[in-house]
PQR file of N, CA, C, O and H, with PARSE charges and radii, in Angstrom:
ATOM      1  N   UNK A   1     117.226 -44.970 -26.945 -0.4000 1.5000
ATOM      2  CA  UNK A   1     117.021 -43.581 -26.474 -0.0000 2.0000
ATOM      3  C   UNK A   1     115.536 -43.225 -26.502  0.5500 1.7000
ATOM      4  O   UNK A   1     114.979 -42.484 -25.692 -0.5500 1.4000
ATOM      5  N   UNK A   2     114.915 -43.902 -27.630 -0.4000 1.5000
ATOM      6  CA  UNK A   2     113.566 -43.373 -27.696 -0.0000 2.0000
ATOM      7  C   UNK A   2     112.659 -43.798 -26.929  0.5500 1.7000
ATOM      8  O   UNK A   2     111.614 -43.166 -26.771 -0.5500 1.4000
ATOM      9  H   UNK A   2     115.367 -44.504 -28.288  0.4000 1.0000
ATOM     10  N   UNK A   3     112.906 -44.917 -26.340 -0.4000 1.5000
ATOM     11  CA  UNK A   3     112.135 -45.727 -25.445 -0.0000 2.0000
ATOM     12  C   UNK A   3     112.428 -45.063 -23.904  0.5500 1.7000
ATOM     13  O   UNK A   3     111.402 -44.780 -23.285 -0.5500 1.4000
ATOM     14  H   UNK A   3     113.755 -45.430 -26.469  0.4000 1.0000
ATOM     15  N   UNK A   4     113.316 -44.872 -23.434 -0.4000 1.5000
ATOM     16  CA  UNK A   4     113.827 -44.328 -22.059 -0.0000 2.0000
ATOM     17  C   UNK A   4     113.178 -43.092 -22.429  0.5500 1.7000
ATOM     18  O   UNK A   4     112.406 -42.606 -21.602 -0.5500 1.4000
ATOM     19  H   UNK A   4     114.150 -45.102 -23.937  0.4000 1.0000
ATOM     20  N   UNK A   5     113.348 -42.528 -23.474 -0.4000 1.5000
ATOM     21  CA  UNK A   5     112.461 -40.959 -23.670 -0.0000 2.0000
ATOM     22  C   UNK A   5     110.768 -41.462 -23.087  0.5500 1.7000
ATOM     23  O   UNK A   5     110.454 -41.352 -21.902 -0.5500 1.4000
ATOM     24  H   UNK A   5     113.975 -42.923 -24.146  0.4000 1.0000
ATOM     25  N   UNK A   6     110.030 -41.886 -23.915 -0.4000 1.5000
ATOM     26  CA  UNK A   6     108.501 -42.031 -23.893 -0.0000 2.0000
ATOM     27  C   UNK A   6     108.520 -42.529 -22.006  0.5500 1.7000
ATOM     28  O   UNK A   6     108.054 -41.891 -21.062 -0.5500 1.4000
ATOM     29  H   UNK A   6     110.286 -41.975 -24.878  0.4000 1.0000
ATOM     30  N   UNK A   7     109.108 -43.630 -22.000 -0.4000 1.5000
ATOM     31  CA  UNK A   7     109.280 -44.364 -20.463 -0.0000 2.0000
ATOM     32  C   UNK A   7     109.303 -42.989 -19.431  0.5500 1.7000
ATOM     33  O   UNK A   7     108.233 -42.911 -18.827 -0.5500 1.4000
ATOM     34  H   UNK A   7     109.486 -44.148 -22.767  0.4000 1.0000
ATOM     35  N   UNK A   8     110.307 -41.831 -19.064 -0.4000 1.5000
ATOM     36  CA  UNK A   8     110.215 -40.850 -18.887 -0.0000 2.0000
ATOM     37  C   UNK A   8     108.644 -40.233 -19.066  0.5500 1.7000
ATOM     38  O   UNK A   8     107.982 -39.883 -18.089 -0.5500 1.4000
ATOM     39  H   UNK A   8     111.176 -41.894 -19.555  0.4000 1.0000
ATOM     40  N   UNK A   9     108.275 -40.172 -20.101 -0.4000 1.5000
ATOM     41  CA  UNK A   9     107.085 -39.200 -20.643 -0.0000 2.0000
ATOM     42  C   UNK A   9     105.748 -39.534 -19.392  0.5500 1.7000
ATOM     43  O   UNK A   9     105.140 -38.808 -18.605 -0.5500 1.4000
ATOM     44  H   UNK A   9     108.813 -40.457 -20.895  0.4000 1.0000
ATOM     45  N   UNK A  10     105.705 -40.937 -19.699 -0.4000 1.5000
ATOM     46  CA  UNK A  10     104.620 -41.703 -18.881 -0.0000 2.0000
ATOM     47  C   UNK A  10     104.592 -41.709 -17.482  0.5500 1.7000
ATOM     48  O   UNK A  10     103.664 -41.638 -16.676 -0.5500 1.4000
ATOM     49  H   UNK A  10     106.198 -41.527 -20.338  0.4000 1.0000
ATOM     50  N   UNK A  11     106.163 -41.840 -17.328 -0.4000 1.5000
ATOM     51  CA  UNK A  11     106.275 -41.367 -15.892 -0.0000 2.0000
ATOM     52  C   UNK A  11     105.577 -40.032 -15.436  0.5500 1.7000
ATOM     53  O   UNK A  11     104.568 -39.948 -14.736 -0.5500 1.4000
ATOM     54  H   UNK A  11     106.917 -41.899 -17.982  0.4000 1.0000
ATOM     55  N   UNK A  12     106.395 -38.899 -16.030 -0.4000 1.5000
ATOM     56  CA  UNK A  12     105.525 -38.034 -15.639 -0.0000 2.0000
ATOM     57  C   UNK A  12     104.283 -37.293 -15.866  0.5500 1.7000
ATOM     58  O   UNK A  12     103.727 -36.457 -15.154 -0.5500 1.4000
ATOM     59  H   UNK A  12     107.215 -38.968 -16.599  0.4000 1.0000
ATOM     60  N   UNK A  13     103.947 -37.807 -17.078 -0.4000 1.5000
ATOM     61  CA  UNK A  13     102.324 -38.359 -16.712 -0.0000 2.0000
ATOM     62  C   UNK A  13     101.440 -38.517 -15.537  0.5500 1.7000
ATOM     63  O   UNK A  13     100.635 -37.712 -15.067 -0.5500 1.4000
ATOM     64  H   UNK A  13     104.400 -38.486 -17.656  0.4000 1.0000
ATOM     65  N   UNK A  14     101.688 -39.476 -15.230 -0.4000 1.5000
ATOM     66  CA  UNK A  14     101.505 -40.332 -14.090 -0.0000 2.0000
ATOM     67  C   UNK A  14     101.875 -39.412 -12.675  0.5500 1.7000
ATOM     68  O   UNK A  14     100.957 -39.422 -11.855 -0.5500 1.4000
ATOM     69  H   UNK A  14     102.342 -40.129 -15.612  0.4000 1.0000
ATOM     70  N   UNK A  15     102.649 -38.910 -12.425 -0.4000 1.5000
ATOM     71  CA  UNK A  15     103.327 -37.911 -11.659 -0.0000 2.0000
ATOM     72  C   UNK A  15     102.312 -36.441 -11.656  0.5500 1.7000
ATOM     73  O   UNK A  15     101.892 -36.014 -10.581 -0.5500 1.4000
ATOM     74  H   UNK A  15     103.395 -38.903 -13.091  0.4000 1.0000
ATOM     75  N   UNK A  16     102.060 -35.908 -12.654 -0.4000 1.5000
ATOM     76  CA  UNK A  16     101.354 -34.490 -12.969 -0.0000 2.0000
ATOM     77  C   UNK A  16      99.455 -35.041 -12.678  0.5500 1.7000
ATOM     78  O   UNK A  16      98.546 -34.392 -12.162 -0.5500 1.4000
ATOM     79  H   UNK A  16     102.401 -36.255 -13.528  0.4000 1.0000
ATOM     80  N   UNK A  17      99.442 -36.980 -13.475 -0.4000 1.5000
ATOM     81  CA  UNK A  17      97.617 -36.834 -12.480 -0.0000 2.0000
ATOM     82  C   UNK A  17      97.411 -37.117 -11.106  0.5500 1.7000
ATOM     83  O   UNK A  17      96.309 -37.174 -10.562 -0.5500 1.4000
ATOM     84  H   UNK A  17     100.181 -37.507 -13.894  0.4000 1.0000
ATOM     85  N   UNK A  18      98.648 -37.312 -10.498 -0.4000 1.5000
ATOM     86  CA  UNK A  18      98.790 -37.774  -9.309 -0.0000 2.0000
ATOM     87  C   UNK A  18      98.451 -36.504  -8.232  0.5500 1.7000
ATOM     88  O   UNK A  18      97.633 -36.476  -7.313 -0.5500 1.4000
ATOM     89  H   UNK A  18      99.544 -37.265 -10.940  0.4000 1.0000
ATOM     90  N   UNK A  19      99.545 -35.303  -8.779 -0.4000 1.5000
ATOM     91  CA  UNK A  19      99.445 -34.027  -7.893 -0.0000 2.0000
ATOM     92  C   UNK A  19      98.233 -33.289  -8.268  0.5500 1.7000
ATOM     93  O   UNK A  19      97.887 -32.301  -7.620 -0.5500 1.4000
ATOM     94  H   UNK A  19     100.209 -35.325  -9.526  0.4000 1.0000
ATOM     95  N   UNK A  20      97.252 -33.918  -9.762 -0.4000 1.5000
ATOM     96  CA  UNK A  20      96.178 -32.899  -9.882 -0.0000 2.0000
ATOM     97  C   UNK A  20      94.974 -33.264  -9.364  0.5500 1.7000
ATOM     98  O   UNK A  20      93.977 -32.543  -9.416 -0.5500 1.4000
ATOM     99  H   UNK A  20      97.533 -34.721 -10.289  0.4000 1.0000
ATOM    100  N   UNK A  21      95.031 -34.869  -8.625 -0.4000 1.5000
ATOM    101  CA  UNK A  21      93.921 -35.133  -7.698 -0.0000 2.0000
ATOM    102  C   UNK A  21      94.151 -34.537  -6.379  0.5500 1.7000
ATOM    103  O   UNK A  21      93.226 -34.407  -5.577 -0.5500 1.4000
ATOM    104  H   UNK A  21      95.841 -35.454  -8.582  0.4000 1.0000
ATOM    105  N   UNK A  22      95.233 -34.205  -6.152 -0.4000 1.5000
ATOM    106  CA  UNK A  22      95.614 -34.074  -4.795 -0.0000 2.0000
ATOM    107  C   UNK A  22      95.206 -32.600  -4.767  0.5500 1.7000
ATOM    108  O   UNK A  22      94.075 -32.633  -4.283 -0.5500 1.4000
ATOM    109  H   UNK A  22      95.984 -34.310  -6.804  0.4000 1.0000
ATOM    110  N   UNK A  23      95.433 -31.659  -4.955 -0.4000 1.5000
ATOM    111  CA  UNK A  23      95.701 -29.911  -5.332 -0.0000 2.0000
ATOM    112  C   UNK A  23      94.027 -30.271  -5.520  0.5500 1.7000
ATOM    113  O   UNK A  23      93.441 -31.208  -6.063 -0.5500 1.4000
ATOM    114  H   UNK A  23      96.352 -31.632  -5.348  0.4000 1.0000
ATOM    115  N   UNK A  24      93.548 -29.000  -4.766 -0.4000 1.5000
ATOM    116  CA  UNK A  24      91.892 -29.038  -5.324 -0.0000 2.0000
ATOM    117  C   UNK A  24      91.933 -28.272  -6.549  0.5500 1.7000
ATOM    118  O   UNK A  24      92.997 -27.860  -7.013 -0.5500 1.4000
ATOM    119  H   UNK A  24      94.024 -28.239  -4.325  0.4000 1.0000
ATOM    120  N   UNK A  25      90.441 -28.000  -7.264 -0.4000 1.5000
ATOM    121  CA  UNK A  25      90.585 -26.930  -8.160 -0.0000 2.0000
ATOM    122  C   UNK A  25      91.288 -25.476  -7.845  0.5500 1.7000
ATOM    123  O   UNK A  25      91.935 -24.828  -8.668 -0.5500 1.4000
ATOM    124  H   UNK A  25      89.577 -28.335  -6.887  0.4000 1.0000
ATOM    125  N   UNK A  26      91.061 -25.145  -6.655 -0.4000 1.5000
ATOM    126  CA  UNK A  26      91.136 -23.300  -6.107 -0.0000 2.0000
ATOM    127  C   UNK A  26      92.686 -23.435  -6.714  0.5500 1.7000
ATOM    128  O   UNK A  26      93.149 -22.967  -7.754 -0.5500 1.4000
ATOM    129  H   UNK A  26      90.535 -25.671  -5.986  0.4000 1.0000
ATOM    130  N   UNK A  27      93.385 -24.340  -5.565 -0.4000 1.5000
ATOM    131  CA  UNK A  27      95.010 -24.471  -6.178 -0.0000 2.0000
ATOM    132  C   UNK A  27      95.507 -24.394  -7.279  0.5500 1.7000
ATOM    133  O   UNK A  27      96.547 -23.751  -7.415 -0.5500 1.4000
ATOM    134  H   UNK A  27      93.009 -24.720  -4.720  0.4000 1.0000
ATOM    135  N   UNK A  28      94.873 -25.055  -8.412 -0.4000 1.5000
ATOM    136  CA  UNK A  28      95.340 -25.226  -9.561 -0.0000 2.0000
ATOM    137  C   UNK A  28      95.313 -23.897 -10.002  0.5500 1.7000
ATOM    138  O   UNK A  28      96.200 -23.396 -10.694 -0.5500 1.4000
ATOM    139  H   UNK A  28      94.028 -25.578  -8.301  0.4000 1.0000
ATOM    140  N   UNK A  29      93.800 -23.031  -9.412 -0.4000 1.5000
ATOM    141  CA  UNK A  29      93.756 -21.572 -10.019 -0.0000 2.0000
ATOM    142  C   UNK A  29      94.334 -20.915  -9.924  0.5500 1.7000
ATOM    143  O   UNK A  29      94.398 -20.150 -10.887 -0.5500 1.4000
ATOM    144  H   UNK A  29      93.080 -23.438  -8.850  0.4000 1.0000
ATOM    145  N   UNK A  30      95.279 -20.613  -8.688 -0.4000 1.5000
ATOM    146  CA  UNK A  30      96.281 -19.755  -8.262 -0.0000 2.0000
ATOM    147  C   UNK A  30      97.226 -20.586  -8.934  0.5500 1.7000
ATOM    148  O   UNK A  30      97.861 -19.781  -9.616 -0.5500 1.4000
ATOM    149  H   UNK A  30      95.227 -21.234  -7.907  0.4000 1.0000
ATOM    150  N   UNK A  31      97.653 -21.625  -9.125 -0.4000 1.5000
ATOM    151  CA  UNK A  31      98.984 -22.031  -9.834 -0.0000 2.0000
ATOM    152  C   UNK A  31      99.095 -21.564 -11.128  0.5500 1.7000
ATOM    153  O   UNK A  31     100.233 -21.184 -11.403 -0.5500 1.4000
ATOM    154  H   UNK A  31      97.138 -22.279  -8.570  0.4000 1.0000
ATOM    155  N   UNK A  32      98.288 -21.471 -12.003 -0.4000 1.5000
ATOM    156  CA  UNK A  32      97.930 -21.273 -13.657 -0.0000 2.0000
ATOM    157  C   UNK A  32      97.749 -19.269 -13.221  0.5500 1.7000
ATOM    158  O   UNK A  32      98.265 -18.512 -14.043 -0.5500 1.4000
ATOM    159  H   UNK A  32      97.363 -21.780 -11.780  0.4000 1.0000
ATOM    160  N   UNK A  33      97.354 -18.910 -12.528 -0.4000 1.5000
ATOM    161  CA  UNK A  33      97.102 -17.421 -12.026 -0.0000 2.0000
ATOM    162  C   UNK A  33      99.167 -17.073 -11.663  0.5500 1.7000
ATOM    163  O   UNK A  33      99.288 -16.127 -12.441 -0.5500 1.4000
ATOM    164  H   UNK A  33      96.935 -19.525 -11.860  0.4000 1.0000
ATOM    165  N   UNK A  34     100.156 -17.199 -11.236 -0.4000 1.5000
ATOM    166  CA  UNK A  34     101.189 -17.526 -10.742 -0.0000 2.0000
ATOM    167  C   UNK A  34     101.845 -17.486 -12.066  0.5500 1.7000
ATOM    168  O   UNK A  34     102.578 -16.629 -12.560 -0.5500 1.4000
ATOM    169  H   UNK A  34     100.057 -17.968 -10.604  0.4000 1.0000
ATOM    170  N   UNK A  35     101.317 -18.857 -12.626 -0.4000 1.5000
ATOM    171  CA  UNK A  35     102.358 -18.741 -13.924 -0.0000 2.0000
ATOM    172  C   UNK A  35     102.097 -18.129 -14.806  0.5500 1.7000
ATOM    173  O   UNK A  35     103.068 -17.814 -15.494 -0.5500 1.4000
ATOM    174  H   UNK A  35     100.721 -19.553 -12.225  0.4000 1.0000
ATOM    175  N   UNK A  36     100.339 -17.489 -15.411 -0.4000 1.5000
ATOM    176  CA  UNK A  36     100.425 -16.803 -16.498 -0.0000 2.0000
ATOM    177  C   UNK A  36     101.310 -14.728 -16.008  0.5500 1.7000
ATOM    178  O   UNK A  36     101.976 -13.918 -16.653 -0.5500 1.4000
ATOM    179  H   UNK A  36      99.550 -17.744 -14.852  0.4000 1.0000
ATOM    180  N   UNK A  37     100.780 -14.768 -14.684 -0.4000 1.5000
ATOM    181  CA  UNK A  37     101.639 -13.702 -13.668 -0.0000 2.0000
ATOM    182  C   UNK A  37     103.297 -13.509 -14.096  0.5500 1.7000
ATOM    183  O   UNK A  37     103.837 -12.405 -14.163 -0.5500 1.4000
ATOM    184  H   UNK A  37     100.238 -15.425 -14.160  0.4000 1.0000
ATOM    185  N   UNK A  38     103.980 -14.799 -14.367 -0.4000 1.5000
ATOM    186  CA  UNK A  38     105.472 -14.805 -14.532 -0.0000 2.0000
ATOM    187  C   UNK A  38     105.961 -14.533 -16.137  0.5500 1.7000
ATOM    188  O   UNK A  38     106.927 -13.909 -16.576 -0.5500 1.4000
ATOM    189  H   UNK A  38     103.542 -15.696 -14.312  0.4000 1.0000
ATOM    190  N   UNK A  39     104.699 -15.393 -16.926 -0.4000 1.5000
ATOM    191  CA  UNK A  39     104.507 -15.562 -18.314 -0.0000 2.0000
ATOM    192  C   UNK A  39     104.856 -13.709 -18.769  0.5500 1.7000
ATOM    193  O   UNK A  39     105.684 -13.145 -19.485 -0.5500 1.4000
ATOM    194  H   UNK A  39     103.914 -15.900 -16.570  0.4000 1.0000
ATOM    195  N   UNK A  40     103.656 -13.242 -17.854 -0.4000 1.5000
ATOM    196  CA  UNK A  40     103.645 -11.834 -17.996 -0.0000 2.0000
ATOM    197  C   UNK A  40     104.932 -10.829 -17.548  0.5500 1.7000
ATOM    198  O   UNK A  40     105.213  -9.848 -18.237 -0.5500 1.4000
ATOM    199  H   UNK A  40     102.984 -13.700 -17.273  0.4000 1.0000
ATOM    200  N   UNK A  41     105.457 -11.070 -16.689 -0.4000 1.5000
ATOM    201  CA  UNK A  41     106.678 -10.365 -16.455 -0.0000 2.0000
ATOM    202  C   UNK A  41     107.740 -10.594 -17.485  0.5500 1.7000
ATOM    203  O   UNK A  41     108.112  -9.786 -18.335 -0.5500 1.4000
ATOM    204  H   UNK A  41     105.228 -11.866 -16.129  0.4000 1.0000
ATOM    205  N   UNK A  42     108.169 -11.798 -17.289 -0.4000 1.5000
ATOM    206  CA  UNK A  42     108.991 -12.412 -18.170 -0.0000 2.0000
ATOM    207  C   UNK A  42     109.057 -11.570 -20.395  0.5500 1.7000
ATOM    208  O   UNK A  42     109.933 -11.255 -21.201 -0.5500 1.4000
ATOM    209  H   UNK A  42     107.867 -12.455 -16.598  0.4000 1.0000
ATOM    210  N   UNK A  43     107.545 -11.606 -20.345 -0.4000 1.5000
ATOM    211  CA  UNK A  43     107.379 -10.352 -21.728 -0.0000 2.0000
ATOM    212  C   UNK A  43     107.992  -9.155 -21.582  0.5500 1.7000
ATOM    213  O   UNK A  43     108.714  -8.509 -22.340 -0.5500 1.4000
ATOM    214  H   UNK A  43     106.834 -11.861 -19.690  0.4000 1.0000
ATOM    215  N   UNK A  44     107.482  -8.910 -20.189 -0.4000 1.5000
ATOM    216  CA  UNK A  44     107.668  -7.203 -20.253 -0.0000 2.0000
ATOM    217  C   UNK A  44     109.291  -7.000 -19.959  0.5500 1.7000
ATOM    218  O   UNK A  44     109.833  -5.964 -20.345 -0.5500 1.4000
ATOM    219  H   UNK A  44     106.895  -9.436 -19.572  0.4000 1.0000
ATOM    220  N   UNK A  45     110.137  -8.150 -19.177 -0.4000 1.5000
ATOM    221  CA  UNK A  45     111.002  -7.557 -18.516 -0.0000 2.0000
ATOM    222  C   UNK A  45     112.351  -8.079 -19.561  0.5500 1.7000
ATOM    223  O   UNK A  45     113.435  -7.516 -19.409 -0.5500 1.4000
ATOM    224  H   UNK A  45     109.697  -8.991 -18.863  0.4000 1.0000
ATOM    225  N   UNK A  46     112.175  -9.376 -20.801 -0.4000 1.5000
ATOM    226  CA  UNK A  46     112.616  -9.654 -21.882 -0.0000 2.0000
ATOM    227  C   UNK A  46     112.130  -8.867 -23.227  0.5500 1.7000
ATOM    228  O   UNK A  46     112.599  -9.172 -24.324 -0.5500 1.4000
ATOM    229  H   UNK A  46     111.294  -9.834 -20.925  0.4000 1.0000
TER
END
């Protein structure tokens, strides 16, 4: 189990530096802008 866990991990690893060469910086800003945005609702509306 623990091995298919980490195996998983690396995968997406690998997966998350893949889409963060691709996405310029601006993107990433609005993505992290988006989610701290939801972060924030999610307080107010829980």
């Amino acid at each position: 189990m623990k091995k298919a866990i980490v195996m998983g991990l690396m995968l997406y690893q690998m997966k998350v530096k893949q889409h963060m060469k691709v996405l310029s910086k601006s993107s990433w800003k609005k993505i992290l802008e988006n989610v701290s945005l939801v972060n924030i609702l999610q307080e107010k509306t829980f």
